[in-house]
Structure formats: C-alpha cells, structure tokens
PDB file of N, CA, C and O in Angstrom:
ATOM      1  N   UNK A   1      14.338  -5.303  60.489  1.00  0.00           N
ATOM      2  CA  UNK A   1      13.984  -5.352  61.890  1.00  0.00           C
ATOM      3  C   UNK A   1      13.222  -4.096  62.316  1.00  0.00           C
ATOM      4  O   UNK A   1      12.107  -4.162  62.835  1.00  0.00           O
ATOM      5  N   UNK A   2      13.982  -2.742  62.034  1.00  0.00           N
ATOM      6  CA  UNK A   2      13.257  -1.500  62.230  1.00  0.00           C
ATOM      7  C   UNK A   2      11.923  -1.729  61.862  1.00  0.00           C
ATOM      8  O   UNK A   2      11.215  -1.497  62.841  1.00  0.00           O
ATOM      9  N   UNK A   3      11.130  -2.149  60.696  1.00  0.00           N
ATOM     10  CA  UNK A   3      10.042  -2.816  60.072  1.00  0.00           C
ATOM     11  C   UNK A   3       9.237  -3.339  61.084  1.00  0.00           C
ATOM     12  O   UNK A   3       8.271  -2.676  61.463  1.00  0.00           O
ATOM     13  N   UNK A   4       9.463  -4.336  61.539  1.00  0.00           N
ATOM     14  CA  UNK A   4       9.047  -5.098  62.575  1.00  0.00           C
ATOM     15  C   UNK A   4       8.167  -4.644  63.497  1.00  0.00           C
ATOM     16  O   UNK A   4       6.987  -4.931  63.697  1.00  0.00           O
ATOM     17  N   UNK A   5       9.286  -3.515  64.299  1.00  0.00           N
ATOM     18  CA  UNK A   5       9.224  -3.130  65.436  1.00  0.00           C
ATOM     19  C   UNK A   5       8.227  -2.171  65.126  1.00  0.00           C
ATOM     20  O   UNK A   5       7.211  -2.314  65.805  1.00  0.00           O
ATOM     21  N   UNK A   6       8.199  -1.149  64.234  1.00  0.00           N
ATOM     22  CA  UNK A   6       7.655  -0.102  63.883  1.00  0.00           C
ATOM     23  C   UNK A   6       6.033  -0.576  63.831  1.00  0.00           C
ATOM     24  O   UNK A   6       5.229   0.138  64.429  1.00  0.00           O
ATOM     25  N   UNK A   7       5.507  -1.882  63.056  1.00  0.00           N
ATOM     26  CA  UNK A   7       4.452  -2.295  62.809  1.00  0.00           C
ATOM     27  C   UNK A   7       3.806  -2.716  64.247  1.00  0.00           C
ATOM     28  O   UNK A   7       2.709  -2.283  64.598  1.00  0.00           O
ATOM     29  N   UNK A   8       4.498  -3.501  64.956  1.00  0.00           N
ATOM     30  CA  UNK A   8       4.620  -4.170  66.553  1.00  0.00           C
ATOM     31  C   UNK A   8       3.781  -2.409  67.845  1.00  0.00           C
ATOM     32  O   UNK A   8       2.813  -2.216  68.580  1.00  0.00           O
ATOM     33  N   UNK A   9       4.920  -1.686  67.370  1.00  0.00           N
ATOM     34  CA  UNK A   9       4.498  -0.350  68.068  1.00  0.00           C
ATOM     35  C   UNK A   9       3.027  -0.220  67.642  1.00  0.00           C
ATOM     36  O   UNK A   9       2.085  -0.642  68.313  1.00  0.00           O
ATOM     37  N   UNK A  10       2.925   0.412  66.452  1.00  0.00           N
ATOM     38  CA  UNK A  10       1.550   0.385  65.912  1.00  0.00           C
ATOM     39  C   UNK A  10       0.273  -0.417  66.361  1.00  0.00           C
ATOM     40  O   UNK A  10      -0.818   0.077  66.644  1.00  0.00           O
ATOM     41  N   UNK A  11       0.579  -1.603  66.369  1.00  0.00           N
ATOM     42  CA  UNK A  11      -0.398  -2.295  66.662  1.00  0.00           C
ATOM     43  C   UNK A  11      -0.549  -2.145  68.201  1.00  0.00           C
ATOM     44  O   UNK A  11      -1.605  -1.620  68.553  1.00  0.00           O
ATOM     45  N   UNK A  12       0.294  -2.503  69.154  1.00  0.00           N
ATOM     46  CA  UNK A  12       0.097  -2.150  70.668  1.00  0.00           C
ATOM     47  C   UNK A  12      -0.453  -1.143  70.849  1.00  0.00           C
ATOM     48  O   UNK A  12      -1.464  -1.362  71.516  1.00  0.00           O
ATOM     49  N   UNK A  13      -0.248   0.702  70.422  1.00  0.00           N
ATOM     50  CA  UNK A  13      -0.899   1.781  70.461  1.00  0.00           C
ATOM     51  C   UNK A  13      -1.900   1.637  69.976  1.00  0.00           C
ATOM     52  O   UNK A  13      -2.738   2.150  70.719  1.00  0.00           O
ATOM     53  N   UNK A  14      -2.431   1.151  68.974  1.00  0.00           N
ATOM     54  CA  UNK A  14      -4.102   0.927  68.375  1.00  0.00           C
ATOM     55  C   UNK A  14      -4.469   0.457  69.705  1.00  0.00           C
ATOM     56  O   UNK A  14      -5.084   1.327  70.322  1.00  0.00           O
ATOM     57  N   UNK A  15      -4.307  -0.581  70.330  1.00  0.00           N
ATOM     58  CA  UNK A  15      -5.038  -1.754  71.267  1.00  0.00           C
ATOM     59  C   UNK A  15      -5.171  -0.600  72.023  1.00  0.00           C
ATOM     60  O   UNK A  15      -6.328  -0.252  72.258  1.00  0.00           O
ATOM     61  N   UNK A  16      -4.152   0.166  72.514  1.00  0.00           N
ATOM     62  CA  UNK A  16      -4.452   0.733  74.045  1.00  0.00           C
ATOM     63  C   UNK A  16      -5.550   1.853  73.554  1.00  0.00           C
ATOM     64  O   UNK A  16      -6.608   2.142  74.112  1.00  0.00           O
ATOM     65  N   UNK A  17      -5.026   2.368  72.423  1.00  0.00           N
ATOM     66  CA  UNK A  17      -6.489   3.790  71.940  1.00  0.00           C
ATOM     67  C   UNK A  17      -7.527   3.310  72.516  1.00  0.00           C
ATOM     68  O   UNK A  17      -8.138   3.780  73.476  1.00  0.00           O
ATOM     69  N   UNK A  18      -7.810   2.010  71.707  1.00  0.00           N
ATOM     70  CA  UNK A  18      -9.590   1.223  71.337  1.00  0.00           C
ATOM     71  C   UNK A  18      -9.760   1.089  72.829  1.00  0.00           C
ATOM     72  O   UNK A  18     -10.890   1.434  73.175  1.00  0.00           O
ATOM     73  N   UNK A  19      -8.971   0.689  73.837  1.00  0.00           N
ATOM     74  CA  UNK A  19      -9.298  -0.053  75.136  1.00  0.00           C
ATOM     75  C   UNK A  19      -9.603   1.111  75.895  1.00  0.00           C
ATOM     76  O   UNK A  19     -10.403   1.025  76.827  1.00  0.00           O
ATOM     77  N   UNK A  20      -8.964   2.374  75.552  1.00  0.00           N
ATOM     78  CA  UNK A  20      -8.795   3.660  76.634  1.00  0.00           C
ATOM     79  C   UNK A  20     -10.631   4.685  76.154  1.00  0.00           C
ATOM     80  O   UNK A  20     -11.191   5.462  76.928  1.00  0.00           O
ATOM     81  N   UNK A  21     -11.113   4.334  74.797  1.00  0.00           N
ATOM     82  CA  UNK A  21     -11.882   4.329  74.435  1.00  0.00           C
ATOM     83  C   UNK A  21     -13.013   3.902  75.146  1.00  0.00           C
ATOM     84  O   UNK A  21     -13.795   4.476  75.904  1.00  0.00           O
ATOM     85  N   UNK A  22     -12.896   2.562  74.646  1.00  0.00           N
ATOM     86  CA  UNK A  22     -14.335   1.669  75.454  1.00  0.00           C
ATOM     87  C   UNK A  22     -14.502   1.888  76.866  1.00  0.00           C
ATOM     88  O   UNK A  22     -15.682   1.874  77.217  1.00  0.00           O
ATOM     89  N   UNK A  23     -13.570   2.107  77.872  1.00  0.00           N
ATOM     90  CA  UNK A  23     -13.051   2.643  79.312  1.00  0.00           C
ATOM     91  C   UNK A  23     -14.496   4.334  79.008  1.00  0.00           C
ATOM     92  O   UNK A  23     -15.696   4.416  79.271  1.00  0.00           O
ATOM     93  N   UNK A  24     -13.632   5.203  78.455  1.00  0.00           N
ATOM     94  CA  UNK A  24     -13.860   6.439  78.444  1.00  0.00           C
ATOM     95  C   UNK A  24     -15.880   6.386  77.979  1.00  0.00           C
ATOM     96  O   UNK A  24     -16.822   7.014  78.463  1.00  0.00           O
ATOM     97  N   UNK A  25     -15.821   5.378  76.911  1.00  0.00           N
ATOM     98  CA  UNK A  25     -17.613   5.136  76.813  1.00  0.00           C
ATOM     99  C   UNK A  25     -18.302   4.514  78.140  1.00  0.00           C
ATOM    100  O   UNK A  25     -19.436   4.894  78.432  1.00  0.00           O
ATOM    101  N   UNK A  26     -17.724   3.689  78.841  1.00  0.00           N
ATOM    102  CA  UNK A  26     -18.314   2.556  79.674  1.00  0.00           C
ATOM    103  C   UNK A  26     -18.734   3.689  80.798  1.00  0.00           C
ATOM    104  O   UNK A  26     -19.890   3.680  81.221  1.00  0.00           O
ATOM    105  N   UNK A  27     -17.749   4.701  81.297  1.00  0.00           N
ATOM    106  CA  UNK A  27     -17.854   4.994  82.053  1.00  0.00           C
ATOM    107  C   UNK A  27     -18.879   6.456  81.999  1.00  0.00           C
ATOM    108  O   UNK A  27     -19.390   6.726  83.086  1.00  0.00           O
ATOM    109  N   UNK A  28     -19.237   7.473  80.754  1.00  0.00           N
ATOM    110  CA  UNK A  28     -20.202   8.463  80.449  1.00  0.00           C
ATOM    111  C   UNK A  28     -21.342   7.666  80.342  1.00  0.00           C
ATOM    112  O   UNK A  28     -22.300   8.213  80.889  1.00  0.00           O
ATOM    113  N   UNK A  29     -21.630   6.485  79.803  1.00  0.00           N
ATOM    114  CA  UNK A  29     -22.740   5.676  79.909  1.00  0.00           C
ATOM    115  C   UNK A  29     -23.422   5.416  81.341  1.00  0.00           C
ATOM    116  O   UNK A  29     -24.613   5.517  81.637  1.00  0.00           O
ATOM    117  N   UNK A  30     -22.088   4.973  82.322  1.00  0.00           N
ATOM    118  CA  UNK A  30     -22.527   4.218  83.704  1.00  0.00           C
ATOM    119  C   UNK A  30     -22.857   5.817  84.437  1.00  0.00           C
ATOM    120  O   UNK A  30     -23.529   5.556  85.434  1.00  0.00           O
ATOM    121  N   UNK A  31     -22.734   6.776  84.382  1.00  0.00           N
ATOM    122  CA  UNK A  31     -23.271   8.006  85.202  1.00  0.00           C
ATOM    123  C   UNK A  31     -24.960   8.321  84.672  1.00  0.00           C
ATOM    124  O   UNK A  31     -25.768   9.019  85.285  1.00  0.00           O
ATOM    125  N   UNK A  32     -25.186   7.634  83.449  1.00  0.00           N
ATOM    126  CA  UNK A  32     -26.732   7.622  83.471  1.00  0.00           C
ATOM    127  C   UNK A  32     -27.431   6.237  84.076  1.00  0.00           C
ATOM    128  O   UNK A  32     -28.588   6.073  83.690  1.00  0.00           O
ATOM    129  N   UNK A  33     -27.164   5.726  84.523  1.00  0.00           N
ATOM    130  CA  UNK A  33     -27.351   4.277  84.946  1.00  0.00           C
ATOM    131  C   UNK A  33     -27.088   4.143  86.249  1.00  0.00           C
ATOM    132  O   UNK A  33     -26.251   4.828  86.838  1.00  0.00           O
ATOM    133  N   UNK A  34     -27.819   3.213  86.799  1.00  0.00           N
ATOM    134  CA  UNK A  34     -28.126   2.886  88.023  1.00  0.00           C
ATOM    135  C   UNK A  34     -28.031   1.374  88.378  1.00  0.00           C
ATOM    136  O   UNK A  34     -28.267   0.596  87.454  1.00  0.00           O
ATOM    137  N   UNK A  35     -27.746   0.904  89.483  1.00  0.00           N
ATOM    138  CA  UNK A  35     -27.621  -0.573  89.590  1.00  0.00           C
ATOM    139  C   UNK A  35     -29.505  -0.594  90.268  1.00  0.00           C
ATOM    140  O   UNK A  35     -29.966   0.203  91.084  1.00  0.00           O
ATOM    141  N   UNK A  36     -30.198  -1.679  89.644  1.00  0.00           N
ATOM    142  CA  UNK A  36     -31.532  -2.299  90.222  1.00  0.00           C
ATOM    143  C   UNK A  36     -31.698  -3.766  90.584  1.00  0.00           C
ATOM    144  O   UNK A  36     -31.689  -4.761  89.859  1.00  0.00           O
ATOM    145  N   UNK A  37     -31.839  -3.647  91.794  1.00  0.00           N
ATOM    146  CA  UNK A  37     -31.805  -4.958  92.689  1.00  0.00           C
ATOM    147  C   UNK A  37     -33.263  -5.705  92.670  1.00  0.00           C
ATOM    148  O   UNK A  37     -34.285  -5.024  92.580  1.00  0.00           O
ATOM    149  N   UNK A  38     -33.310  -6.895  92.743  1.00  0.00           N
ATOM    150  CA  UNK A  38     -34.895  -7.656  92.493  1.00  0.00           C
ATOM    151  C   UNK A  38     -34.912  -8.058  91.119  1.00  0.00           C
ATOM    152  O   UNK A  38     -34.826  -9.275  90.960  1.00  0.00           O
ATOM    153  N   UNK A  39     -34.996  -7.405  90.151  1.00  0.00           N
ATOM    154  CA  UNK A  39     -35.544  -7.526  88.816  1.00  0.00           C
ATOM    155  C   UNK A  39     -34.664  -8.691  87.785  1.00  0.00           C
ATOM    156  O   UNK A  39     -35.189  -9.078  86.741  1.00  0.00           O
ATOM    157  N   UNK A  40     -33.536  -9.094  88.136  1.00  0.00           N
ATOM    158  CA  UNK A  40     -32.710  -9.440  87.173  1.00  0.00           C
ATOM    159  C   UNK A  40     -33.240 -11.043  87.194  1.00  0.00           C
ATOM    160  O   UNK A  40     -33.106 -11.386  88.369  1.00  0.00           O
ATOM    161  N   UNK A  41     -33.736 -12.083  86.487  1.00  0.00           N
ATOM    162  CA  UNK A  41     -33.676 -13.171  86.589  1.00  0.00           C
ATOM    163  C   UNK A  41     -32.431 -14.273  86.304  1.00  0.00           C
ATOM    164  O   UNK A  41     -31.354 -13.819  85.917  1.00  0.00           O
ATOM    165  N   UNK A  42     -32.551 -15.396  86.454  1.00  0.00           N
ATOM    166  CA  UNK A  42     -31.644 -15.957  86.882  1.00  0.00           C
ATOM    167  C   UNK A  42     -30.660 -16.332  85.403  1.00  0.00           C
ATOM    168  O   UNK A  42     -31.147 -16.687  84.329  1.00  0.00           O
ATOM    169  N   UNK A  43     -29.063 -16.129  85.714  1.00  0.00           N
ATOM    170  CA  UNK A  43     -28.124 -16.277  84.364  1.00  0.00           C
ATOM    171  C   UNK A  43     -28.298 -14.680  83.916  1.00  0.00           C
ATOM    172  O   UNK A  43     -27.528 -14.338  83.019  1.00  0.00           O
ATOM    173  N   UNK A  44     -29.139 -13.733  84.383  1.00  0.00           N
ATOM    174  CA  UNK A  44     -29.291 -12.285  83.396  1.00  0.00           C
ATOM    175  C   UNK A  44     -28.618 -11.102  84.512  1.00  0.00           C
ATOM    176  O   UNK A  44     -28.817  -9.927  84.200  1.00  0.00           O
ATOM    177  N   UNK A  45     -28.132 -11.270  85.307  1.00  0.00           N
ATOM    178  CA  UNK A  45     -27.355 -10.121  86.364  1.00  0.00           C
ATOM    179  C   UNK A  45     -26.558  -9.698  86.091  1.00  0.00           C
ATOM    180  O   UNK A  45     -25.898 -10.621  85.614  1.00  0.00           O
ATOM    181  N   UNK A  46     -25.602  -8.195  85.963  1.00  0.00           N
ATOM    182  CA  UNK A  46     -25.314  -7.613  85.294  1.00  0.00           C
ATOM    183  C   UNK A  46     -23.699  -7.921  86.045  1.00  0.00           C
ATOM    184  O   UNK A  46     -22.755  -8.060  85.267  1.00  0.00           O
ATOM    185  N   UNK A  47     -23.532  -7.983  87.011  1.00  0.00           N
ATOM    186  CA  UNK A  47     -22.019  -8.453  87.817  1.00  0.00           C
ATOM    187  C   UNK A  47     -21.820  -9.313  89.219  1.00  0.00           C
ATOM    188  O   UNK A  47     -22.879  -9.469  89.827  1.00  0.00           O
ATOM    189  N   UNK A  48     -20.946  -9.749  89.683  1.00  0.00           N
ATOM    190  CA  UNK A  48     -21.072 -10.130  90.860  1.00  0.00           C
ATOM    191  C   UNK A  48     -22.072 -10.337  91.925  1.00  0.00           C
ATOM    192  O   UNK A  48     -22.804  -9.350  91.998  1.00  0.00           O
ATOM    193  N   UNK A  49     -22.424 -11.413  92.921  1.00  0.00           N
ATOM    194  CA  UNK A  49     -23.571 -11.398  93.788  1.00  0.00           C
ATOM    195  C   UNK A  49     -23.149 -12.152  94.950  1.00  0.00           C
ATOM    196  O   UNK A  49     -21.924 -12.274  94.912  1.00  0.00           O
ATOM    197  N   UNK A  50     -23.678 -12.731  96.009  1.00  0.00           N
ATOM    198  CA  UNK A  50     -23.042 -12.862  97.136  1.00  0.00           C
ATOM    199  C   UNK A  50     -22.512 -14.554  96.675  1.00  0.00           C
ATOM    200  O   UNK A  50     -21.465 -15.003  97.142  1.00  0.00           O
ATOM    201  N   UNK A  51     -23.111 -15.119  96.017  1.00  0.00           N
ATOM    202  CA  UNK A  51     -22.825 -16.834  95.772  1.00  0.00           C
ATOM    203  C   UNK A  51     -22.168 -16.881  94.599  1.00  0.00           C
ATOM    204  O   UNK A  51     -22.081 -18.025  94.153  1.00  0.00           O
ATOM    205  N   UNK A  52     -21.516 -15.767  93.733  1.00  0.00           N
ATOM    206  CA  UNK A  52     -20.753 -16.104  92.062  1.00  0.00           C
ATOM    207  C   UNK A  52     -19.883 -14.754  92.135  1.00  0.00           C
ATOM    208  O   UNK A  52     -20.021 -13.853  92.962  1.00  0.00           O
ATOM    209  N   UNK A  53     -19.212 -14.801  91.374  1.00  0.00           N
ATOM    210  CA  UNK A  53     -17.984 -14.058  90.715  1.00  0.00           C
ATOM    211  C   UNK A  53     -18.017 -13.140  89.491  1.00  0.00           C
ATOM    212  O   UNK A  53     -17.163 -12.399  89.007  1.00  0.00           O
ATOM    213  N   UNK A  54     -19.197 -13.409  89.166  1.00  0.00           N
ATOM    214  CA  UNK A  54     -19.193 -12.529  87.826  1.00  0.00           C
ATOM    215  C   UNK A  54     -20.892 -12.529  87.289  1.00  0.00           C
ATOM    216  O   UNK A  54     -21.841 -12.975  87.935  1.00  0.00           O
ATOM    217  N   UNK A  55     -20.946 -11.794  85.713  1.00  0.00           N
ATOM    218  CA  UNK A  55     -22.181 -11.130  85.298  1.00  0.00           C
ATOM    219  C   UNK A  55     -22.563 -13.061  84.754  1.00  0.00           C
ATOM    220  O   UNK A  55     -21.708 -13.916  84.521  1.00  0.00           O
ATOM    221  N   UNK A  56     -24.058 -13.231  84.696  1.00  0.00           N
ATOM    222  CA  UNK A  56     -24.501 -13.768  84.170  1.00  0.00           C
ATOM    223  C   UNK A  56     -24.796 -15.243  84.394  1.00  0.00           C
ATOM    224  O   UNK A  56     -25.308 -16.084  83.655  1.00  0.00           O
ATOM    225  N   UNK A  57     -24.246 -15.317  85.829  1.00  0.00           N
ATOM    226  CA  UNK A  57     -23.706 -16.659  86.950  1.00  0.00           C
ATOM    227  C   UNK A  57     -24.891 -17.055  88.011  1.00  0.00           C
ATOM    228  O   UNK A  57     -24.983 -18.107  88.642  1.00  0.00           O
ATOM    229  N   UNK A  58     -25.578 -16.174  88.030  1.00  0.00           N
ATOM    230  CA  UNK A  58     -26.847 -16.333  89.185  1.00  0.00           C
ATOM    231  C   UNK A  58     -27.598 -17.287  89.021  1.00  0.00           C
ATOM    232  O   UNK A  58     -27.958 -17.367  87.847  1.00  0.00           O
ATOM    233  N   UNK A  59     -28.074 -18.191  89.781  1.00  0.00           N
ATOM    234  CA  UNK A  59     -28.741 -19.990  89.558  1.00  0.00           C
ATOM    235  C   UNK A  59     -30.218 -19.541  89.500  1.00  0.00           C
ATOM    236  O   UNK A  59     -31.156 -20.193  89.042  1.00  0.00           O
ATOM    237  N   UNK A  60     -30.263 -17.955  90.206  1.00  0.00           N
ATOM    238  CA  UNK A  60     -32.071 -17.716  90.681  1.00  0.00           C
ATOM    239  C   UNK A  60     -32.556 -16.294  90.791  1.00  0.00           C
ATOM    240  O   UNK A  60     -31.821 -15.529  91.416  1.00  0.00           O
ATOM    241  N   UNK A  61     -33.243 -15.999  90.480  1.00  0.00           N
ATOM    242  CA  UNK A  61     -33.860 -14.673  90.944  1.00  0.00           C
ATOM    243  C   UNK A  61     -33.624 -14.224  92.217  1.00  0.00           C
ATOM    244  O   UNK A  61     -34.157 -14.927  93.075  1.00  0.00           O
ATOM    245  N   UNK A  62     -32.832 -13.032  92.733  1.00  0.00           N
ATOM    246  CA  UNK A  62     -32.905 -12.381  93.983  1.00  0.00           C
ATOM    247  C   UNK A  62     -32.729 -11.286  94.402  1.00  0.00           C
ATOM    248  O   UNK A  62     -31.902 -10.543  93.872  1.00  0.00           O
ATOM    249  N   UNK A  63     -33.473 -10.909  95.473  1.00  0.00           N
ATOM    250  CA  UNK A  63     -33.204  -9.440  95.711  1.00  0.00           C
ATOM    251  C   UNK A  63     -31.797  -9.062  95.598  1.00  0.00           C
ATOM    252  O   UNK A  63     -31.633  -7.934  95.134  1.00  0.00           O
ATOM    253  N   UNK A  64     -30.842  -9.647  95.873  1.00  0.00           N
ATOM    254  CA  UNK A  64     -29.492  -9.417  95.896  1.00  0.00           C
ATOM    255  C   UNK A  64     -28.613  -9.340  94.369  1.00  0.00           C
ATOM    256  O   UNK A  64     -27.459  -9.037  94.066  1.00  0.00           O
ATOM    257  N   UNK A  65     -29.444  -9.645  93.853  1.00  0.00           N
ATOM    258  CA  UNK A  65     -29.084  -9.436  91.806  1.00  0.00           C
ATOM    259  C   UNK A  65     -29.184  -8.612  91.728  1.00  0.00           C
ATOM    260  O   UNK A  65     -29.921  -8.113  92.578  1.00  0.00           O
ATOM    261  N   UNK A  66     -28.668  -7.803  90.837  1.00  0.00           N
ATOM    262  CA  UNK A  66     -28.915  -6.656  90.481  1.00  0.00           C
ATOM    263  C   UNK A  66     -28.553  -6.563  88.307  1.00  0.00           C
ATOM    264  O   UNK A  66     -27.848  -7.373  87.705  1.00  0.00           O
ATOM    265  N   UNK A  67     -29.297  -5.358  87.655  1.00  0.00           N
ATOM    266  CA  UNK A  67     -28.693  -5.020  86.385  1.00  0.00           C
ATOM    267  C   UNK A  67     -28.985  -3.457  85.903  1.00  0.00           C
ATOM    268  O   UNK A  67     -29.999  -2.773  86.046  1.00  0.00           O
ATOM    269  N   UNK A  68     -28.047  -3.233  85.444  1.00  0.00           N
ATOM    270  CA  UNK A  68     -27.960  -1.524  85.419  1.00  0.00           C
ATOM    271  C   UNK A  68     -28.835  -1.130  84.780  1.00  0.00           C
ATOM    272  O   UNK A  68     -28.657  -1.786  83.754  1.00  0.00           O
ATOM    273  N   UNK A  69     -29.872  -0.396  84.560  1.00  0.00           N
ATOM    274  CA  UNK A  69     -31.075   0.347  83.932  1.00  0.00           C
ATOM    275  C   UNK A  69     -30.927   2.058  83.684  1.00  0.00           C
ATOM    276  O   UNK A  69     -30.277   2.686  84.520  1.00  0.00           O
ATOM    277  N   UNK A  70     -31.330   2.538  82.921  1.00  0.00           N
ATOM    278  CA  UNK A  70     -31.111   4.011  82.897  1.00  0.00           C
ATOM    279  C   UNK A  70     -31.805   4.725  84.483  1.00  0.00           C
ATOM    280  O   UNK A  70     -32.892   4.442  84.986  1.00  0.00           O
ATOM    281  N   UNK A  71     -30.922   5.556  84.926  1.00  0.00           N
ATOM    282  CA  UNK A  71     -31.239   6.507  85.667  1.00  0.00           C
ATOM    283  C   UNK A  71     -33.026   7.034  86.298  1.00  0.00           C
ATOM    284  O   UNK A  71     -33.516   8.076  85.863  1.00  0.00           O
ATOM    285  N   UNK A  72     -33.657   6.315  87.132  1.00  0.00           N
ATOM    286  CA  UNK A  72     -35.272   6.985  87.464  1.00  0.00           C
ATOM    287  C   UNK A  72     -36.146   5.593  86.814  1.00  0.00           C
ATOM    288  O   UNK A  72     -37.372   5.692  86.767  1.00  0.00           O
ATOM    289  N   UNK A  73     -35.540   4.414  86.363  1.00  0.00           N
ATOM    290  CA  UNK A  73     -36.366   3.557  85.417  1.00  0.00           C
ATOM    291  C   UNK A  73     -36.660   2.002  86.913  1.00  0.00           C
ATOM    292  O   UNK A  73     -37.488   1.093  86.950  1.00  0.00           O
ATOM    293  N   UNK A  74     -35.913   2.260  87.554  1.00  0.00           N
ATOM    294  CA  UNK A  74     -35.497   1.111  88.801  1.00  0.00           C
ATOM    295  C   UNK A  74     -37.030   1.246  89.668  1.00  0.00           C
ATOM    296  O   UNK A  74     -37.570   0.235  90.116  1.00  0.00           O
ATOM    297  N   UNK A  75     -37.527   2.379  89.802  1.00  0.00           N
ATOM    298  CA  UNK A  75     -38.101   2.279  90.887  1.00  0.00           C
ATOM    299  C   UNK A  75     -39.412   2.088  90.243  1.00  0.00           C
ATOM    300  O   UNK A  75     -40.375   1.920  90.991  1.00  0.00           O
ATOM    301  N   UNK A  76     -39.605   2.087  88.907  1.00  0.00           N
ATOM    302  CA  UNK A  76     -41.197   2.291  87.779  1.00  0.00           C
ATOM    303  C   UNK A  76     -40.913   0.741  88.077  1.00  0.00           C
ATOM    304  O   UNK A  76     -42.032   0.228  88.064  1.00  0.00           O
ATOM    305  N   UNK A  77     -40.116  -0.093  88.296  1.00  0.00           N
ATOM    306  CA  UNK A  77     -40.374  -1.351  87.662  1.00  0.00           C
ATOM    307  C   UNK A  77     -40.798  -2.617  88.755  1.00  0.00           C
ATOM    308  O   UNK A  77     -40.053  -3.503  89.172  1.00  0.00           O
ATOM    309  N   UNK A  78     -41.884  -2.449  88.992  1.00  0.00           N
ATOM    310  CA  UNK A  78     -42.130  -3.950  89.573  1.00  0.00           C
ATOM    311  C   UNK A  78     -41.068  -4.663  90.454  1.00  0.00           C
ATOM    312  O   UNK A  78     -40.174  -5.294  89.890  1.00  0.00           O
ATOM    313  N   UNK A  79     -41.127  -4.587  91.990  1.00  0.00           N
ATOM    314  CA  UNK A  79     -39.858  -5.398  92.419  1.00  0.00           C
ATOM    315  C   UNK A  79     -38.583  -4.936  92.200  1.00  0.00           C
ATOM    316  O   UNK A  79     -37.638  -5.634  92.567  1.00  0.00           O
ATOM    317  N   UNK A  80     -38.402  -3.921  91.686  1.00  0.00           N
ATOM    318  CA  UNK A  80     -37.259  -3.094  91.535  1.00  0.00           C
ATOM    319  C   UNK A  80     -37.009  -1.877  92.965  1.00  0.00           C
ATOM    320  O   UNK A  80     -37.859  -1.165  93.500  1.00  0.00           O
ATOM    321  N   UNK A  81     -35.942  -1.967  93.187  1.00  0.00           N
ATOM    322  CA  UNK A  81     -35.064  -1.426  94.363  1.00  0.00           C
ATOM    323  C   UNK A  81     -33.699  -1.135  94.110  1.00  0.00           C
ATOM    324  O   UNK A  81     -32.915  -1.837  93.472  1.00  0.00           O
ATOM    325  N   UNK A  82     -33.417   0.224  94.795  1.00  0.00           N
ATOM    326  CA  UNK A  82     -32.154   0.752  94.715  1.00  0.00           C
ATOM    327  C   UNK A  82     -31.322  -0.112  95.538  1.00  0.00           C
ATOM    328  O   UNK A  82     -30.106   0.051  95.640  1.00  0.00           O
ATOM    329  N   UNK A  83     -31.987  -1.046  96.134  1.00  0.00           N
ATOM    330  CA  UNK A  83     -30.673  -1.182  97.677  1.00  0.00           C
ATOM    331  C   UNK A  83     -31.623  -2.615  97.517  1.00  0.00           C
ATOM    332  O   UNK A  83     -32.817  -2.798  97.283  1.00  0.00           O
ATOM    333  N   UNK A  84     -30.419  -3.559  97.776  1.00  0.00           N
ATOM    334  CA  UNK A  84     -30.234  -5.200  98.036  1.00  0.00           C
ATOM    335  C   UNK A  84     -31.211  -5.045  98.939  1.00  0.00           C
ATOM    336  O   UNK A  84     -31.236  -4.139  99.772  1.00  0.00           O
ATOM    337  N   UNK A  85     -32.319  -6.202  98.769  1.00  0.00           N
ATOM    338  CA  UNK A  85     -33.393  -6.503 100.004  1.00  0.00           C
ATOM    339  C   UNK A  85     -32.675  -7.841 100.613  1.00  0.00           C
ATOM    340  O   UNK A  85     -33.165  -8.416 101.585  1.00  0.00           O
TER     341      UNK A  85
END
C-alpha cells in the first residue's frame, strides 16, 4: 500500500510542477504581447468576444476580435488596433 501511495504522490507533484510551469511560461511570454483588435479572422481569435465564450469561436471578422501579437507589431498591421472599434 505504502507503494501505492508513494507512486500516487509522485505523480500528482509532477502534474502540479509541469502546470505551475506552463502558468510561470504563459505568463513571461504574455508581458511581451499585446492583445490586437481588427486583425483576427473568423474561427482564429485568440479568447473570448462579445457573441462566444472562448478562443477560436468567432463566426466573422471583427473589430471586437482580438489575437495576441508581440509587443509594437499591432499597430504596423493593417486594421490593427489596441482598443475594440
């Protein structure tokens, strides 16, 4: 039983490392990145929008889409905006 448990521990602490990880990347990544509104076409938006719940749900192109781009790259791009039109 000690066996068990010991392997059981192990494996739960791996999960939380890897998860506390990807957390700790997601978030040094997202401080170079910027959300850009306009540009994202439709099914390609990076999260939430006023008509869906989540990334990748959008029926259409709109100012109100948005997808994260590196830092200074939003405003070079055609129809790209910091702020929901």
């Amino acid at each position: 039983m000690k066996t068990k448990t010991a392997l059981l521990s192990t494996a739960i602490g791996s999960l939380l490392a890897l998860s506390l990880t990807t957390v700790s990347a997601y978030a040094a990544d997202d401080a170079n990145m910027e959300k850009c509104y306009g540009v994202a076409k439709a099914g390609k938006n990076d999260c939430a929008g006023p008509a869906h719940a989540c990334a990748g749900q959008s029926k259409e192109s709109s100012g109100k889409e948005w997808i994260k781009v590196p830092k200074g790259t939003c405003e070079r791009i055609v129809g790209g905006s910091l702020s929901a039109k």
